[in-house]
N, C-alpha and C positions, 0 to 999 in steps of 0.2 A: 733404681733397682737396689735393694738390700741384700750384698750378697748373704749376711748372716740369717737371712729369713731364707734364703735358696738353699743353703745348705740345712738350716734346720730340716727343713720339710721333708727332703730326702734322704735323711737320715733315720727318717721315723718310719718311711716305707721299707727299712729293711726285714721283710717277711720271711720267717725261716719255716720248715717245715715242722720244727721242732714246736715253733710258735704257735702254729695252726694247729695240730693234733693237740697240744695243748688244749685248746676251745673244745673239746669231747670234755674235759673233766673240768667243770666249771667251779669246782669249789677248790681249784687250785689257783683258781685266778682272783679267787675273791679280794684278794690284798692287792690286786694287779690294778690300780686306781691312778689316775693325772695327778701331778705332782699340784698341791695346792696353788692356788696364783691368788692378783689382786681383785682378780676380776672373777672369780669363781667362787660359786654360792652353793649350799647343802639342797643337795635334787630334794632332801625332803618338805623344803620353803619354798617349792617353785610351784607355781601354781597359777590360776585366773587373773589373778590382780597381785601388784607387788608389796611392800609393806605400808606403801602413802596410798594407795588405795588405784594406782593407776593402773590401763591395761600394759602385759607386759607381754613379750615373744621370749621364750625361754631358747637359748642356743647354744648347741653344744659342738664344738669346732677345735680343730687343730693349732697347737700354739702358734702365735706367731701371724695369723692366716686371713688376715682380714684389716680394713682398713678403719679405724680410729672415724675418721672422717665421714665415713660413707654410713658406719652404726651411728652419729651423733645426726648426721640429715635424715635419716629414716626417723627418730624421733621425733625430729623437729617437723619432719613433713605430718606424719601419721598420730603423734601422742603416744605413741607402742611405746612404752619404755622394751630397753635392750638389758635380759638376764644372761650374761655371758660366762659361759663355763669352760675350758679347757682338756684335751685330751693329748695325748704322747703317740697314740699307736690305732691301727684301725682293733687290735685284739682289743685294749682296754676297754676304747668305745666300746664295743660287741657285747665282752663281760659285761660293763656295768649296766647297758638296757634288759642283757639279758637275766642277769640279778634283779631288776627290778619287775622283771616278769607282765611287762605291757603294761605298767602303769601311768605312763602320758607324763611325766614330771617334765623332759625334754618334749620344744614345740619343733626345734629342726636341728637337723645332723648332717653331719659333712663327710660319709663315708666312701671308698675309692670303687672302683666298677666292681671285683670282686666280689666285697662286700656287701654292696650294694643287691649283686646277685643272691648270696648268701640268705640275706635277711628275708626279700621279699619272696624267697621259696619256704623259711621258717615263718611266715605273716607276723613280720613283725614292723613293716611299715603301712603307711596308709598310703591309698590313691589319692592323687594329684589330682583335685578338680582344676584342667587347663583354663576352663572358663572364666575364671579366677585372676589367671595371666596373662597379661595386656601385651607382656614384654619377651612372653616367648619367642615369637615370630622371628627376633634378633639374631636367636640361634643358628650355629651354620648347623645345617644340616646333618657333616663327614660324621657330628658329635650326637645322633638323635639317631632312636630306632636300633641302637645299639643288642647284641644278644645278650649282654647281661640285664637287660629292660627295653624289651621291646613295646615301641608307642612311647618309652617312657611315663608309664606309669605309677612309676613310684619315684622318681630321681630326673631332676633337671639340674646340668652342666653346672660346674664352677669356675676350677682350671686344672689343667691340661700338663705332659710333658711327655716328653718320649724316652727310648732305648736306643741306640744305633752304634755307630760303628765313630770313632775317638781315633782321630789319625793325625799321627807327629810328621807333619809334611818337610820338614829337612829331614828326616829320616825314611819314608815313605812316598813315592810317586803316589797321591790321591787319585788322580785320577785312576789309576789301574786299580782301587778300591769301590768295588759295584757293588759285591754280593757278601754276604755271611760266607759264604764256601772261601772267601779269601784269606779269613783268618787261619787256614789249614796250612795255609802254604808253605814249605818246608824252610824257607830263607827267613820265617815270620820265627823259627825255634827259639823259645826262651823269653820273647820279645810283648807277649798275648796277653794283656788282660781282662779278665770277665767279672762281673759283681758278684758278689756272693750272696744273691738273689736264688732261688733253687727253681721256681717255677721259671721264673725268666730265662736260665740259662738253657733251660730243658724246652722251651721255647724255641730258641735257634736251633737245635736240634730238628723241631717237628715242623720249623716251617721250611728247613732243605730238604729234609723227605715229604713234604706237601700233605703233612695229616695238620686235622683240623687241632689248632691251640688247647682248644676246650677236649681232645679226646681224656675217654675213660677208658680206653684199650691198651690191657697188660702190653700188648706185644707191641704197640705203638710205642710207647716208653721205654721198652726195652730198647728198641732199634735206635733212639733218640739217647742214649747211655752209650749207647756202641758205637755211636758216631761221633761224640761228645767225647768217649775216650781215647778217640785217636787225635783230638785238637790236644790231650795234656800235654803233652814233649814240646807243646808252645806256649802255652800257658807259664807264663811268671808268676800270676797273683791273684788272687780275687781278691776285691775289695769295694766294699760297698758303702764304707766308712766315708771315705773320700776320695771317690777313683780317677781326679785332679793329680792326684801327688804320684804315682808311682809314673806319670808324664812326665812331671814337672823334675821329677827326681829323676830320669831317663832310664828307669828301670824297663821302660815298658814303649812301646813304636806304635801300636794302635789296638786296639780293642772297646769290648761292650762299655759304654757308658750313658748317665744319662744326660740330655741334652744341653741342659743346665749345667754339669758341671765342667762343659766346654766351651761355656760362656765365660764362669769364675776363672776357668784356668786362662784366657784371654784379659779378662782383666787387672791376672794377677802376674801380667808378664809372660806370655806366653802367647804370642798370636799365631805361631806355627801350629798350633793343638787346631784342628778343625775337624769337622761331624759329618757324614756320610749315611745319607736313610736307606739301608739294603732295599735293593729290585724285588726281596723276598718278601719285606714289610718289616716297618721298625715296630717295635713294641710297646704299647701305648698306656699311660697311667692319666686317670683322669676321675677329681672327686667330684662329688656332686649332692646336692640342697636333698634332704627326704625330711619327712615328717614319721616318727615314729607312732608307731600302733595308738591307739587312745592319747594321741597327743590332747592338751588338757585347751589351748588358742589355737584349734586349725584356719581361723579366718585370719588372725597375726599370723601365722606360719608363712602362708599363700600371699598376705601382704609383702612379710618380709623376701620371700623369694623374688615376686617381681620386682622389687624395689633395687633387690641385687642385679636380677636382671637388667634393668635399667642401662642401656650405652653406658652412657656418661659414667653409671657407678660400677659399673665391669672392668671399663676401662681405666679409672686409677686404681682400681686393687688388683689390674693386673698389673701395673706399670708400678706399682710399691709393692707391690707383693715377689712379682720376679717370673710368673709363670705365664705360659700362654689362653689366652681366654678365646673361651667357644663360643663368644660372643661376637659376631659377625660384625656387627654395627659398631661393637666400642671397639676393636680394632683398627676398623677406620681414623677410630679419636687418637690414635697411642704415635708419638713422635716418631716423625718415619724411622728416624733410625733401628727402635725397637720393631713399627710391624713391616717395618723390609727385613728384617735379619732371617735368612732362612732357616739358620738355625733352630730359632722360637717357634718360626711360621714357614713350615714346607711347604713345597708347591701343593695344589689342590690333588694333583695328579699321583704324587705318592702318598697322602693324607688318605686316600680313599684307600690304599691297600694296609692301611694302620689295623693294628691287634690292640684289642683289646685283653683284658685276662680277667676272665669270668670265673665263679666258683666250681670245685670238682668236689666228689662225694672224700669223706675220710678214710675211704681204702686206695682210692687212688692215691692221695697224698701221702700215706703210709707207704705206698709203692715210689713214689716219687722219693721218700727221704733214703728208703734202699738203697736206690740207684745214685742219687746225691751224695752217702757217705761212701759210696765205692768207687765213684768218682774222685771224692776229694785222696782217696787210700792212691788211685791211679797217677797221681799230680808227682 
């Protein structure tokens, strides 16, 4: 495991509200582009065939997110030559397909459930011919049929990670740690940390009053603000930078993190730091393979996906990569140590009551950052 590849990745999902409303005014994004790399080519050279004349799959992905090894056997299996491009943020992705306004330059993209929802209500991805995929079946199912793509018809699984509850056990009895309602608790004063995530934190809110994740109701949010501002007198920090350190630094006794980063803080000396998945449902972040609208190789696209699918090739980009894979069967392959760690891998039993976070319209989210900066005024 890389922790420098674990923390990058979670640092790129820090989604502000500011960032989303952003995406209404696209020509202020226009300069909002992936930082150049080695392996990143000009979308307007990408195309059918690469410059030696070979077929190519054009892919556009997350820094850091993928494994060296498993792009160089898909070549070698298939002939696809692999055009590899880079992105920082699921905004940027977003901006720059939607600058290109469906023109297919990109054959597959690697965006998070969200977004994923986002796009294919704007059609801007294609349907998945399953048919095509030998290696679906491998899939566990907790990860399919999802509400941001139900059937899955536009997005098949990558990897995987959660939200839950970050608990300093010489400081804290864990076991007396079940629920989200525990961070309330008045002995917790000063001790609370939450990410600076705005959907996510407004999240535990709606799932202790039991309204659904995805609501679009003013008054649901509201109550979810009002109940979120009576945790502040506990709250120490948000921090979504690296919500390891304010543990590690004993600023902080337990609160929202994500699951990964109580893995790093164990390996960085700290085996007391340990994760607790709320009775209520932890909150679930997970990206996934689509093919953008008039992609230019939709049969490389559907090669390359199943090929990721593949056991064997899931399972060392999960195990180099750092995250958990939805992949049923290359779990099996991964040294027990990694697939017994509950951590990575919860029981099936709370897995089934996981959240996902699907897209809401931009006046909810404009409602949401309301209630977000009078929250942070309330801290």
């Amino acid at each position: 495991m890389s922790n420098n590849k674990f923390l990058t990745r979670r640092r790129f999902l820090e989604i502000t509200g500011a960032g989303l409303a952003a995406l209404s005014g696209m020509s202020a994004l226009s300069g909002c582009q992936p930082t150049s790399s080695s392996n990143e080519v000009d979308s307007d050279a990408a195309g059918a065939v690469s410059s030696n004349g070979k077929n190519v799959v054009n892919v556009y992905n997350w820094t850091e997110y993928i494994s060296d090894e498993v792009l160089k056997a898909f070549t070698q299996e298939t002939g696809i030559d692999v055009v590899y491009s880079t992105f920082d943020s699921n905004e940027a992705m977003y901006a720059k397909l939607k600058l290109m306004n469906n023109r297919g330059d990109y054959d597959i993209i690697f965006p998070s459930t969200d977004f994923v929802d986002k796009m294919r209500k704007e059609g801007m991805l294609e349907e998945i011919d399953h048919s095509k995929l030998s290696n679906f079946k491998h899939l566990d199912r907790s990860f399919l049929d999802a509400n941001f793509d139900p059937k899955n018809k536009f997005s098949i699984p990558y990897l995987w990670g959660s939200s839950g509850i970050a608990v300093n056990k010489n400081r804290v009895d864990i076991n007396t740690i079940r629920s989200w309602n525990d961070l309330w608790r008045p002995e917790f004063e000063g001790r609370v940390m939450l990410m600076n995530d705005m959907r996510d934190v407004f999240i535990i809110g709606l799932l202790i009053l039991g309204y659904p994740v995805m609501t679009e109701d003013p008054q649901h949010i509201k109550e979810s603000y009002e109940i979120l501002s009576k945790l502040m007198p506990n709250v120490r920090t948000f921090n979504s930078d690296a919500p390891r350190m304010p543990f590690i630094e004993g600023e902080t006794y337990l609160g929202m993190a994500w699951n990964g980063e109580v893995i790093m803080a164990q390996d960085q000396g700290m085996p007391e730091l340990d994760f607790v998945y709320p009775e209520e449902g932890a909150i679930m972040w997970m990206d996934n393979m689509c093919i953008p609208k008039n992609a230019k190789n939709q049969d490389n696209a559907h090669a390359f996906i199943d090929f990721i699918s593949r056991p064997e090739n899931s399972a060392i980009i999960s195990e180099e990569i750092g995250y958990g894979s939805p992949n049923k069967a290359a779990k099996a392959l991964l040294p027990p140590e990694i697939a017994n760690d509950q951590i990575i891998y919860p029981p099936e039993d709370l897995l089934s009551r996981a959240t996902f976070r699907g897209d809401v319209s931009d006046s909810t989210m404009a409602l949401y950052q309301k209630y977000w900066d009078r929250l942070k005024v309330d801290m």
